[in-house]
Gaussian input, Z-matrix of N, CA and C with variables (Angstrom, degrees):
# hf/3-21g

backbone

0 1
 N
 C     1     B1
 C     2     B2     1     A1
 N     3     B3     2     A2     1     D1
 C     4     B4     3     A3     2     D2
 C     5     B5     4     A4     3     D3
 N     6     B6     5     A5     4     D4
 C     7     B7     6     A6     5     D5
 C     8     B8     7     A7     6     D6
 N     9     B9     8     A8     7     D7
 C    10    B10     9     A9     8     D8
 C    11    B11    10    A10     9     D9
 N    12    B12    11    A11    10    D10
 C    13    B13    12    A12    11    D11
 C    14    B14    13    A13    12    D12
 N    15    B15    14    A14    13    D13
 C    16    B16    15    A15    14    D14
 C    17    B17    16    A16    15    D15
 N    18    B18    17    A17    16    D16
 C    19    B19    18    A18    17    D17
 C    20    B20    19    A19    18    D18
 N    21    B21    20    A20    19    D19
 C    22    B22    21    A21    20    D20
 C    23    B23    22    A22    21    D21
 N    24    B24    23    A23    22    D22
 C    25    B25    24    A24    23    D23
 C    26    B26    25    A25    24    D24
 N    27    B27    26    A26    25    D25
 C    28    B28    27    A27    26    D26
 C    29    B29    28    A28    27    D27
 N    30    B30    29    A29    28    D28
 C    31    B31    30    A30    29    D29
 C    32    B32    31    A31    30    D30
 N    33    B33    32    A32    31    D31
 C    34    B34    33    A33    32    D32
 C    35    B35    34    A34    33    D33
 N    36    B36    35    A35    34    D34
 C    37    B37    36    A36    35    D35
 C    38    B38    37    A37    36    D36
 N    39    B39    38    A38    37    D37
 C    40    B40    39    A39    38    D38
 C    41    B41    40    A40    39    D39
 N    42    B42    41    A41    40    D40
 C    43    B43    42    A42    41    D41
 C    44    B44    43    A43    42    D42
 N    45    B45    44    A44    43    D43
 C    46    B46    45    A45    44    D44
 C    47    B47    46    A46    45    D45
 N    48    B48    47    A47    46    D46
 C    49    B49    48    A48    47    D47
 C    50    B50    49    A49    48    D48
 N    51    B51    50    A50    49    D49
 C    52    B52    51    A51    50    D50
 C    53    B53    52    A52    51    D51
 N    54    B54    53    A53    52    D52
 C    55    B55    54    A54    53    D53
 C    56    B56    55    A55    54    D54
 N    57    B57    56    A56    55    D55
 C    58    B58    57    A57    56    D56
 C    59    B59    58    A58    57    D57
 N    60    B60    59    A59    58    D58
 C    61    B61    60    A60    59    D59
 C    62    B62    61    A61    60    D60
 N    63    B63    62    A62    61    D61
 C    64    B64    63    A63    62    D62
 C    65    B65    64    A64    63    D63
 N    66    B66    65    A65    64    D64
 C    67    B67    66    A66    65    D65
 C    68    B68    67    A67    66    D66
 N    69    B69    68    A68    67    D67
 C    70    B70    69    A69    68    D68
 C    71    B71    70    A70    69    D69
 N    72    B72    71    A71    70    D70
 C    73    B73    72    A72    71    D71
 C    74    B74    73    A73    72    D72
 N    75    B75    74    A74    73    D73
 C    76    B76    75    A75    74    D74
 C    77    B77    76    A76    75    D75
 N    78    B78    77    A77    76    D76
 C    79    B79    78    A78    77    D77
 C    80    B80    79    A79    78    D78
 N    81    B81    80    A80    79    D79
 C    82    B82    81    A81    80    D80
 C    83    B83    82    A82    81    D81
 N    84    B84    83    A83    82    D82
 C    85    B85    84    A84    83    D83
 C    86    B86    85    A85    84    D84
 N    87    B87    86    A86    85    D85
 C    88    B88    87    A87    86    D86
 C    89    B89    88    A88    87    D87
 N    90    B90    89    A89    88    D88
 C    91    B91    90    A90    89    D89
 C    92    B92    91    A91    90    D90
 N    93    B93    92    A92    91    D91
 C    94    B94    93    A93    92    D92
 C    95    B95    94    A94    93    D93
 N    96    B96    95    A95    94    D94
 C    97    B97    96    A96    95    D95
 C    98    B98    97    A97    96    D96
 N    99    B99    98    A98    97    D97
 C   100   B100    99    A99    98    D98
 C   101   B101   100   A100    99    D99
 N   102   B102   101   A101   100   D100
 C   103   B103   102   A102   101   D101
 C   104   B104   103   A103   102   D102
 N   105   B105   104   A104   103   D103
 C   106   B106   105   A105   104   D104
 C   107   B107   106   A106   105   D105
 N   108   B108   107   A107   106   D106
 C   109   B109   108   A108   107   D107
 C   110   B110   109   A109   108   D108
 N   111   B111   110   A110   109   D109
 C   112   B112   111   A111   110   D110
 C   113   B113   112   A112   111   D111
 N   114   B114   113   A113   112   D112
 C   115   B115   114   A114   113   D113
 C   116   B116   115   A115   114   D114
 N   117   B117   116   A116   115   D115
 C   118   B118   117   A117   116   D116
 C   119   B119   118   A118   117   D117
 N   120   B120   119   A119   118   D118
 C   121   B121   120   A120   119   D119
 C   122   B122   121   A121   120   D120
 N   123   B123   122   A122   121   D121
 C   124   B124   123   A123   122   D122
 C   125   B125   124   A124   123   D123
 N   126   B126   125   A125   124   D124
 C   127   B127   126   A126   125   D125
 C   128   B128   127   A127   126   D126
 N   129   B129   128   A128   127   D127
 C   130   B130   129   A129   128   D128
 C   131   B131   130   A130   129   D129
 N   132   B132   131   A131   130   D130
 C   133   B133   132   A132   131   D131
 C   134   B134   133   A133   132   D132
 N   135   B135   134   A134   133   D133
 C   136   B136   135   A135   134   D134
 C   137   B137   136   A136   135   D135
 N   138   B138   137   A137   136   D136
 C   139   B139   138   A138   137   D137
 C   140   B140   139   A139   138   D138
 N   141   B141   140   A140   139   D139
 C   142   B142   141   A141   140   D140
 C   143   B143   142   A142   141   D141
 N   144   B144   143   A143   142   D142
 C   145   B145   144   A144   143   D143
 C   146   B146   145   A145   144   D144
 N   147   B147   146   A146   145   D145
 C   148   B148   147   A147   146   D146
 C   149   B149   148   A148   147   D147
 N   150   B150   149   A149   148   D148
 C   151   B151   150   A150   149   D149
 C   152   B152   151   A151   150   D150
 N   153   B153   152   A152   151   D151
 C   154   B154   153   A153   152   D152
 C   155   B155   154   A154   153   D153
 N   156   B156   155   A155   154   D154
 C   157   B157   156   A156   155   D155
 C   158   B158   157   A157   156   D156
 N   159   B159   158   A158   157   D157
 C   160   B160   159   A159   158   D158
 C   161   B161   160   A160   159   D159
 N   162   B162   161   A161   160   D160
 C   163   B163   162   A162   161   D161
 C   164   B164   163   A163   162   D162
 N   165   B165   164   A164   163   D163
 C   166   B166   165   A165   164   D164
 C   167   B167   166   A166   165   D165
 N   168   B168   167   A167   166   D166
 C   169   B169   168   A168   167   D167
 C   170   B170   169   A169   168   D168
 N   171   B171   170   A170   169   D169
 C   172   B172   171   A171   170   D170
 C   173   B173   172   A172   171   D171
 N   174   B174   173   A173   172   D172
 C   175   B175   174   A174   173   D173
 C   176   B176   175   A175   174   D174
 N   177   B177   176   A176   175   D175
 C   178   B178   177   A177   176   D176
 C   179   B179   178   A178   177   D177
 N   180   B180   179   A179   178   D178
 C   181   B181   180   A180   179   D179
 C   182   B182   181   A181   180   D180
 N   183   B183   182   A182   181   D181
 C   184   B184   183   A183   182   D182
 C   185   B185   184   A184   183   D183
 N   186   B186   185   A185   184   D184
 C   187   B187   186   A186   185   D185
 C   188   B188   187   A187   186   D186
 N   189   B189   188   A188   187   D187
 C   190   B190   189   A189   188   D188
 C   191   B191   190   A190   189   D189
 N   192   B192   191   A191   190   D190
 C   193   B193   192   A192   191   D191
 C   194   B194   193   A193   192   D192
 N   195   B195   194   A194   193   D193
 C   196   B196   195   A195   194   D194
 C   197   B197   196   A196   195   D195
 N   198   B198   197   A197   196   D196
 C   199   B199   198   A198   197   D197
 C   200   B200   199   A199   198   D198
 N   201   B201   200   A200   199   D199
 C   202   B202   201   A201   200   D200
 C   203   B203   202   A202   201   D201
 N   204   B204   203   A203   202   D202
 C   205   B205   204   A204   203   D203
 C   206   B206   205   A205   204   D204
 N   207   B207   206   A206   205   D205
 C   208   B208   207   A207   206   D206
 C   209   B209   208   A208   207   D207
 N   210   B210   209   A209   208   D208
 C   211   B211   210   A210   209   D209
 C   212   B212   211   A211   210   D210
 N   213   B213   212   A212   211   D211
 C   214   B214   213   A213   212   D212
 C   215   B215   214   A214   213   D213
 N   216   B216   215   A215   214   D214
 C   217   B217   216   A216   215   D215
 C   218   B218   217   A217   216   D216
 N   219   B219   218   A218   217   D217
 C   220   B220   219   A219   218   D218
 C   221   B221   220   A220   219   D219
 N   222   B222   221   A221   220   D220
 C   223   B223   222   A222   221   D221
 C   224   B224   223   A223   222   D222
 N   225   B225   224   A224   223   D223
 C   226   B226   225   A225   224   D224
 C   227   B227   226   A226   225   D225
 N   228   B228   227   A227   226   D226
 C   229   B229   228   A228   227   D227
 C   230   B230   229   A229   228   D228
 N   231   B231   230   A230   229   D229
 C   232   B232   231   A231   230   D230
 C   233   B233   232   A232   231   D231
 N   234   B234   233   A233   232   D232
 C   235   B235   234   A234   233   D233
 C   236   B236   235   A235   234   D234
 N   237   B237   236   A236   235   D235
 C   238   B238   237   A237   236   D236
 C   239   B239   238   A238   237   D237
 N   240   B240   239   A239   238   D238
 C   241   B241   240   A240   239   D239
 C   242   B242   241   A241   240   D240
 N   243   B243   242   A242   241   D241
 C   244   B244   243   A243   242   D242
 C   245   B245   244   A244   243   D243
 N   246   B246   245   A245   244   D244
 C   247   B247   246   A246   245   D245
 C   248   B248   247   A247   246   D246
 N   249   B249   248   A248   247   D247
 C   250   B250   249   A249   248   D248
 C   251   B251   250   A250   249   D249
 N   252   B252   251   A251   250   D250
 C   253   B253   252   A252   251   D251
 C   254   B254   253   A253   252   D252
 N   255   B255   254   A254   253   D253
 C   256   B256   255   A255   254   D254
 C   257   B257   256   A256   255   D255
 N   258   B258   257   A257   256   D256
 C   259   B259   258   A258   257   D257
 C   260   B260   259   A259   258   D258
 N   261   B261   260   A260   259   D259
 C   262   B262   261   A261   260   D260
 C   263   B263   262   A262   261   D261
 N   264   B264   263   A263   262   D262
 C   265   B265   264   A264   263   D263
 C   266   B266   265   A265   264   D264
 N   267   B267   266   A266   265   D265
 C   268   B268   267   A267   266   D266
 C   269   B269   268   A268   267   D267
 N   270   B270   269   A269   268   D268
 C   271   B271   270   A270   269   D269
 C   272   B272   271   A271   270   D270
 N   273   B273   272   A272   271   D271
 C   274   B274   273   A273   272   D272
 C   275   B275   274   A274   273   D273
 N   276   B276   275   A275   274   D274
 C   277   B277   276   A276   275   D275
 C   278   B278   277   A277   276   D276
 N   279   B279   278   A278   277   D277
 C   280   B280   279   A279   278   D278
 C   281   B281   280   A280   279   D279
 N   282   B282   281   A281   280   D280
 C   283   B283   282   A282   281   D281
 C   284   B284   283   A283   282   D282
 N   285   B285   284   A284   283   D283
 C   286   B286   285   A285   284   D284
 C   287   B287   286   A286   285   D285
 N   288   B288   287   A287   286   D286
 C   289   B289   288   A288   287   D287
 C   290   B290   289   A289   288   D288
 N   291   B291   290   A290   289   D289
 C   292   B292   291   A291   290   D290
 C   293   B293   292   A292   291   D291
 N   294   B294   293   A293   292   D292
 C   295   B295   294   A294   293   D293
 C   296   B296   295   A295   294   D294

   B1=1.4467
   B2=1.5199
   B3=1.3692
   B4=2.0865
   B5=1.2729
   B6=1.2654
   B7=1.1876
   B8=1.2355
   B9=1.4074
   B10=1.4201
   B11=1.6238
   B12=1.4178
   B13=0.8815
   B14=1.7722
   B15=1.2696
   B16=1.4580
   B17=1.7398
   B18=1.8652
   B19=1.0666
   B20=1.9447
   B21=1.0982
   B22=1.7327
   B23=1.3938
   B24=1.5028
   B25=1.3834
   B26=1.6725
   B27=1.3121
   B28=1.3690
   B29=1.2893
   B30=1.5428
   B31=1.7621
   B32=1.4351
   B33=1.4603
   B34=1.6940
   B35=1.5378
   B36=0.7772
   B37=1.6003
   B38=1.2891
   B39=1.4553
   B40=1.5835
   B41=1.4313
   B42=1.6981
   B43=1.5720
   B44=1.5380
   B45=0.9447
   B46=1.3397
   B47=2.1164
   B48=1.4749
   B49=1.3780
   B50=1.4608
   B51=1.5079
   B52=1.5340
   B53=2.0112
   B54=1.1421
   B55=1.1459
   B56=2.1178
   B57=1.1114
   B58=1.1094
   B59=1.7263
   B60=1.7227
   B61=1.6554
   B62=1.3199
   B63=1.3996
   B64=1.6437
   B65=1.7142
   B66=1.3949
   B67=1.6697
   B68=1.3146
   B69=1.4874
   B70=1.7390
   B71=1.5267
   B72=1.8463
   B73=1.1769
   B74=1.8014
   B75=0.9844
   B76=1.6226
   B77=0.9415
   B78=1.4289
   B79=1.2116
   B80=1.6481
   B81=1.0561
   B82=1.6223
   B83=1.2357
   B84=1.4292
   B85=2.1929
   B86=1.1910
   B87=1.2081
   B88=1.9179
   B89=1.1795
   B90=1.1847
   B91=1.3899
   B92=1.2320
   B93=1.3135
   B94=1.6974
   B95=1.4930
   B96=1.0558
   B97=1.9193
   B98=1.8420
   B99=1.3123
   B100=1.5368
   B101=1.2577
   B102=1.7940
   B103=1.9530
   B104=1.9295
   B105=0.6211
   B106=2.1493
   B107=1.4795
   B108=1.1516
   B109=1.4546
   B110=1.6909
   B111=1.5149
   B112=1.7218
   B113=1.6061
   B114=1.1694
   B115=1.7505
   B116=1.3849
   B117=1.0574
   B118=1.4084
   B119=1.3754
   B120=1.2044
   B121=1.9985
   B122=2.3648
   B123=0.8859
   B124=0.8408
   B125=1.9245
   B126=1.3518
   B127=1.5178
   B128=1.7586
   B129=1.5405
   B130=1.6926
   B131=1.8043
   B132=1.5881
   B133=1.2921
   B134=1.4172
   B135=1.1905
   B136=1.6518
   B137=1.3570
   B138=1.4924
   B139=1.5339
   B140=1.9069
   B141=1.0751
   B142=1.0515
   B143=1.6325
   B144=1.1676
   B145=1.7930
   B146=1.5600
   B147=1.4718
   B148=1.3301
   B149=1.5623
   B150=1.5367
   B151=1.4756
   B152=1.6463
   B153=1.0170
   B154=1.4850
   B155=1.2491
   B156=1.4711
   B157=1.2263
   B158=1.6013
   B159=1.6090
   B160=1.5293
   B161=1.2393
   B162=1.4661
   B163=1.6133
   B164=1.2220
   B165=1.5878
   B166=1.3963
   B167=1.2549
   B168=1.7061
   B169=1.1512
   B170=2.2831
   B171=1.1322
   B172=1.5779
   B173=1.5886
   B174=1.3285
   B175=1.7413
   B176=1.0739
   B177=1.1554
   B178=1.9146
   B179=1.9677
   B180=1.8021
   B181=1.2926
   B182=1.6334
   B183=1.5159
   B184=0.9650
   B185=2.1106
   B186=1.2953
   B187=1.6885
   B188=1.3477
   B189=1.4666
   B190=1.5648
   B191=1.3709
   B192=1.6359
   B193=1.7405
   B194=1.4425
   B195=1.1753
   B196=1.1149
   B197=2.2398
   B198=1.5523
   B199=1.9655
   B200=1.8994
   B201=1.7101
   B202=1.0713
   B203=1.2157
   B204=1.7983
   B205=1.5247
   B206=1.8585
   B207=1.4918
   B208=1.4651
   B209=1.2655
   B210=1.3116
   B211=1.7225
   B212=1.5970
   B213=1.0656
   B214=1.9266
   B215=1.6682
   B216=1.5107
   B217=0.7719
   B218=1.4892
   B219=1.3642
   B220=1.6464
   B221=1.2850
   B222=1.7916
   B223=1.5705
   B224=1.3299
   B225=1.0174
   B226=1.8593
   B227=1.3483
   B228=1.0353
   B229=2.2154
   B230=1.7840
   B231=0.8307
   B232=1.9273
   B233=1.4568
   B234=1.4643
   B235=1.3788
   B236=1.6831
   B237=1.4267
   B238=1.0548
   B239=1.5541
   B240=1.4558
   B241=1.1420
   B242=1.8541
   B243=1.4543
   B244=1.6332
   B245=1.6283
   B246=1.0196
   B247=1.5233
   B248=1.5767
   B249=1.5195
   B250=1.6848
   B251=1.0133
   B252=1.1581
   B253=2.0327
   B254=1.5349
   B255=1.4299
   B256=1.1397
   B257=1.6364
   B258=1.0549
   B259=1.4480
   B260=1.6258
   B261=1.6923
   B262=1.4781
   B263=1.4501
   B264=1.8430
   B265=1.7344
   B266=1.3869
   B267=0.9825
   B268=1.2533
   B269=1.5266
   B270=1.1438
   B271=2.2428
   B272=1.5006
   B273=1.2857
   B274=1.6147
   B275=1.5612
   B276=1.3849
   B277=1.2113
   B278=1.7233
   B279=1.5023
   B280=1.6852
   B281=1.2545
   B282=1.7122
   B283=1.5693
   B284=1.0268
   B285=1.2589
   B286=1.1006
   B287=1.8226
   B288=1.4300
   B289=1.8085
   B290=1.7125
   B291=1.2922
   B292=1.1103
   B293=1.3775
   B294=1.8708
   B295=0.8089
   B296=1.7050
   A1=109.91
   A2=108.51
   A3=110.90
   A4=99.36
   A5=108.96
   A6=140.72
   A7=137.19
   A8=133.41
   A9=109.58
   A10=114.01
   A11=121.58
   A12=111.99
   A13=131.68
   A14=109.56
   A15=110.34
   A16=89.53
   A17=112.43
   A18=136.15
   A19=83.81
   A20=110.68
   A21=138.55
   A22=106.23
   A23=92.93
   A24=129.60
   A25=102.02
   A26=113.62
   A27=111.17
   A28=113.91
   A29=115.94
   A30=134.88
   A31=93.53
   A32=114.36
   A33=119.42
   A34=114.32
   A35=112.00
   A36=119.81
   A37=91.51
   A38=95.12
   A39=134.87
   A40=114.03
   A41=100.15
   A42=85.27
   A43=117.94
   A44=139.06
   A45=142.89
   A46=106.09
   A47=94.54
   A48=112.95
   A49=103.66
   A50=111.25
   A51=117.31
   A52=89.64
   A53=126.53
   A54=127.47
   A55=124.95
   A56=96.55
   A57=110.35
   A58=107.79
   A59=96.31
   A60=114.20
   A61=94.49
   A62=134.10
   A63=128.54
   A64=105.80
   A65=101.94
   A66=119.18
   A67=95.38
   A68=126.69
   A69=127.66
   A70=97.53
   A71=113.55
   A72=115.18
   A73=127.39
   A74=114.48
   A75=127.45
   A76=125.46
   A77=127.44
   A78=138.46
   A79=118.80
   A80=100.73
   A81=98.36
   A82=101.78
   A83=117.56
   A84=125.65
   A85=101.66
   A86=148.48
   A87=140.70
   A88=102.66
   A89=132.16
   A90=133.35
   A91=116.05
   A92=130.31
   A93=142.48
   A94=91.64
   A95=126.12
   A96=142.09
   A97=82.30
   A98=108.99
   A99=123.47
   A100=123.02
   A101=108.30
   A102=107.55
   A103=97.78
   A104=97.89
   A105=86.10
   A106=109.03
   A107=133.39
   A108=111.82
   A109=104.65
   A110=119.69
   A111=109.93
   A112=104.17
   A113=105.01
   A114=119.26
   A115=113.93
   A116=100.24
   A117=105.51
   A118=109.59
   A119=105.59
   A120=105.10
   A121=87.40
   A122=135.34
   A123=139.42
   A124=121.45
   A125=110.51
   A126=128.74
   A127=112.06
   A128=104.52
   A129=98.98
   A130=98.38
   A131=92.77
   A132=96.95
   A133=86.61
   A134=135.92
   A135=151.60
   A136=126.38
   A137=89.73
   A138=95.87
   A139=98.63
   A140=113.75
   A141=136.27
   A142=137.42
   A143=83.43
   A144=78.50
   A145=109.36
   A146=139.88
   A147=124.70
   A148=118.41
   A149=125.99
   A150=118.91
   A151=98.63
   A152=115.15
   A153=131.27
   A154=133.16
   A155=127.18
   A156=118.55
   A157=96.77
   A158=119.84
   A159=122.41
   A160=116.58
   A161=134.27
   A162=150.98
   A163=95.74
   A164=92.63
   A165=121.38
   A166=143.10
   A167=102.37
   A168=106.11
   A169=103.58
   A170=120.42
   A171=113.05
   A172=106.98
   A173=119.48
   A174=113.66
   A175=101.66
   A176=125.60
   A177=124.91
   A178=107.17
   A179=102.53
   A180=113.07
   A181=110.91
   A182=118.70
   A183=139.38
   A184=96.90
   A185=82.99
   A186=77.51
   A187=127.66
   A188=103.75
   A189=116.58
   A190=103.10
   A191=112.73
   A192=98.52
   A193=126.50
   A194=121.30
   A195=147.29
   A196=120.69
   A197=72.62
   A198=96.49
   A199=85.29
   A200=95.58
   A201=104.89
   A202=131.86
   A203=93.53
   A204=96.43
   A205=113.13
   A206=118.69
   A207=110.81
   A208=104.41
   A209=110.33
   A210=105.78
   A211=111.83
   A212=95.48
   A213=120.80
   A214=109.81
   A215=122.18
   A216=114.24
   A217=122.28
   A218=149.93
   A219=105.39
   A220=114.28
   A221=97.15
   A222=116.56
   A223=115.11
   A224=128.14
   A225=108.15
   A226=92.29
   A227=122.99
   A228=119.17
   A229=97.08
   A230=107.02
   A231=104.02
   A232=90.44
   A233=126.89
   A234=150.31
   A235=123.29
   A236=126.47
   A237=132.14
   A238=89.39
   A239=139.36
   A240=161.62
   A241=98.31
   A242=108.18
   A243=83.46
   A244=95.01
   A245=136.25
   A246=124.81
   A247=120.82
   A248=114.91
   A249=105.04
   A250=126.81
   A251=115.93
   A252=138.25
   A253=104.21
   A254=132.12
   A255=153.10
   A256=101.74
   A257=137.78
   A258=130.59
   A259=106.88
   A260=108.37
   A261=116.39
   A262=123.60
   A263=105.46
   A264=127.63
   A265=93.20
   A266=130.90
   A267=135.97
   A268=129.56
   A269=129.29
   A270=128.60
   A271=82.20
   A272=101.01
   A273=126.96
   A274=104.52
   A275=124.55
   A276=118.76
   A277=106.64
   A278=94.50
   A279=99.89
   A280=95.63
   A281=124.83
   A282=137.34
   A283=110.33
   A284=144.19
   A285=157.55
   A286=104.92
   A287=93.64
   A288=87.76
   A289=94.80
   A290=134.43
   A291=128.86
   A292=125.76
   A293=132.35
   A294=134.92
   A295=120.20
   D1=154.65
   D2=165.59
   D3=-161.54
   D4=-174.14
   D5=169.35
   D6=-103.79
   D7=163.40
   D8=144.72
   D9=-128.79
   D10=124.73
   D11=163.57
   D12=-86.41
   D13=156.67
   D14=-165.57
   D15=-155.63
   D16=132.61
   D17=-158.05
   D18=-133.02
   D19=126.38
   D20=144.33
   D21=-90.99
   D22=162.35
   D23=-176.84
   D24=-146.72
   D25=120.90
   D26=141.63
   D27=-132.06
   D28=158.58
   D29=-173.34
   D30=-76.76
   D31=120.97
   D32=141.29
   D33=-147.76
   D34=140.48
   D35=175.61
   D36=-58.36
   D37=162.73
   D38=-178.24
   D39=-65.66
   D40=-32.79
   D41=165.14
   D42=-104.04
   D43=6.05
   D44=145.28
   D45=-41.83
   D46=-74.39
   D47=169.62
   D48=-19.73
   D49=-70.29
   D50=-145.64
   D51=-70.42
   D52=-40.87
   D53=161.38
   D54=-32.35
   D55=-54.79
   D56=-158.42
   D57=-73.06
   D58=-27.94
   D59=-177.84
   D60=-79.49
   D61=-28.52
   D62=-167.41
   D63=-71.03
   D64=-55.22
   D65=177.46
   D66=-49.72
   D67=-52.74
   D68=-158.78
   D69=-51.37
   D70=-65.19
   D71=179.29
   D72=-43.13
   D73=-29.72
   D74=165.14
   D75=-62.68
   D76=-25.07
   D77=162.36
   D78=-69.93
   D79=-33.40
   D80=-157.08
   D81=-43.04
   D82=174.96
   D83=-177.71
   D84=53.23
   D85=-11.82
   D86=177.12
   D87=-55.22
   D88=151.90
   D89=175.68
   D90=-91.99
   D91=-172.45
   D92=-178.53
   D93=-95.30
   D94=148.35
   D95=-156.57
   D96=-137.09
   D97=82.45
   D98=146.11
   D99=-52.34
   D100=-52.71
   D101=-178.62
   D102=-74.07
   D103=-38.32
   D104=166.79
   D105=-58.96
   D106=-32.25
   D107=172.09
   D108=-90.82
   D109=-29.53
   D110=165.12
   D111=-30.37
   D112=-68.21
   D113=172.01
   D114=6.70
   D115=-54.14
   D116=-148.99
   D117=-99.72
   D118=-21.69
   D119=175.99
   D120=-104.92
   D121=23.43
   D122=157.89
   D123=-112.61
   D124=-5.57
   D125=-163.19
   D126=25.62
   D127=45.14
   D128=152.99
   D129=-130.92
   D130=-177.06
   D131=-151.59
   D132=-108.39
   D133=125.97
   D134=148.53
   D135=-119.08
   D136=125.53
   D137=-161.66
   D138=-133.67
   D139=159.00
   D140=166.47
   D141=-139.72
   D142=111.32
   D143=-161.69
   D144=-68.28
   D145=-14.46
   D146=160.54
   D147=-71.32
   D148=4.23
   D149=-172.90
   D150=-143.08
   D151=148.14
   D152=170.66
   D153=-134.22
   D154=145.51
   D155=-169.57
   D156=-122.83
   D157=159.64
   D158=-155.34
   D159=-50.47
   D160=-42.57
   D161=-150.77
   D162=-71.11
   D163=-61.86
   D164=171.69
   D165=-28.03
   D166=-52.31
   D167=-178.55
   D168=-104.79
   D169=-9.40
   D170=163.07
   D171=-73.20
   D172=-29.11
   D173=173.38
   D174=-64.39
   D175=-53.70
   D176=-158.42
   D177=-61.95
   D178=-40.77
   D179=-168.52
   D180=-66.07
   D181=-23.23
   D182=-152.72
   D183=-99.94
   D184=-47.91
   D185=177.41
   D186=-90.76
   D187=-1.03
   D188=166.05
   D189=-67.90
   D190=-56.32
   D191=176.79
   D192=-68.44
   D193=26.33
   D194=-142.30
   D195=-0.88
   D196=97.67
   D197=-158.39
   D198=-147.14
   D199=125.16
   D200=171.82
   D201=-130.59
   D202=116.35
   D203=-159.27
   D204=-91.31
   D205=-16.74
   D206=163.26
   D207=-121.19
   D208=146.69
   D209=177.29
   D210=-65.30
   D211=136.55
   D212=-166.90
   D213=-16.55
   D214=93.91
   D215=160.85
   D216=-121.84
   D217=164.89
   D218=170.52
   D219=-94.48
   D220=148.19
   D221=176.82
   D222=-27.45
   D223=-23.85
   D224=-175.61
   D225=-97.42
   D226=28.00
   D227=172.20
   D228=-132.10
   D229=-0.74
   D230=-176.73
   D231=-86.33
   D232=117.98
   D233=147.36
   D234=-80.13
   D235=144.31
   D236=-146.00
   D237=-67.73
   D238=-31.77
   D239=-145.34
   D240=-98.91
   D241=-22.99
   D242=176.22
   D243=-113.26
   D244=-15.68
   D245=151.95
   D246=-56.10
   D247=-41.84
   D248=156.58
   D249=-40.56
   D250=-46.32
   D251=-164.24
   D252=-87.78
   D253=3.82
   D254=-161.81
   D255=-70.33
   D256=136.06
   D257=-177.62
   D258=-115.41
   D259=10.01
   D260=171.12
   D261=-93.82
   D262=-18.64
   D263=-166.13
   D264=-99.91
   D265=115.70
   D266=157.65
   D267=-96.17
   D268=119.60
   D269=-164.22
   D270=-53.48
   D271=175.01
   D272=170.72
   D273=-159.90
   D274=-35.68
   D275=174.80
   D276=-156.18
   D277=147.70
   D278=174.61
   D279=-143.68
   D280=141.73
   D281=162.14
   D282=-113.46
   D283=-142.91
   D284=101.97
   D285=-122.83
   D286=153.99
   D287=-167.72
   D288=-135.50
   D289=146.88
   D290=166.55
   D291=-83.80
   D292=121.39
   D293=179.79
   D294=-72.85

């Protein structure tokens, strides 16, 4: 078995940063937002602002500091696949390591 790991980089100032860690802390205990990913093999948009799902919730963190990583769509439509395709995330490192 392995892995692969893969490390991003995106540019934000420090105060973006210090922003983005405040929102992080606000989050903590929220749950995972399952009917937001129903969403999406259903094509409407359900959202819940006490639960989040991953895409979901690095778009939202990102535009709170106000840094935009997919062009404006709303967070409960950002798929892991248009943050990949992101022209703001840039690789910095990939391995693969054996588990």
């Amino acid at each position: 078995k392995g892995a692969i790991i893969d490390l991003y980089d995106v540019k934000i100032t420090s105060e973006q940063e210090a922003i983005i860690k405040e929102f992080l802390n606000l989050q903590i205990g929220k749950k995972y937002d399952y009917l937001g990913i129903l969403g999406f093999a259903i094509d409407r948009n359900i959202e819940d602002s006490n639960r989040w799902f991953c895409s979901e919730f690095v778009d939202k963190c990102f535009d709170v500091g106000e840094y935009t990583l997919v062009p404006r769509k709303n967070e409960s439509q950002i798929t892991p696949e248009l943050l990949f395709q992101s022209l703001a995330i840039k690789p910095v490192y990939s391995n693969f390591i054996k588990i």
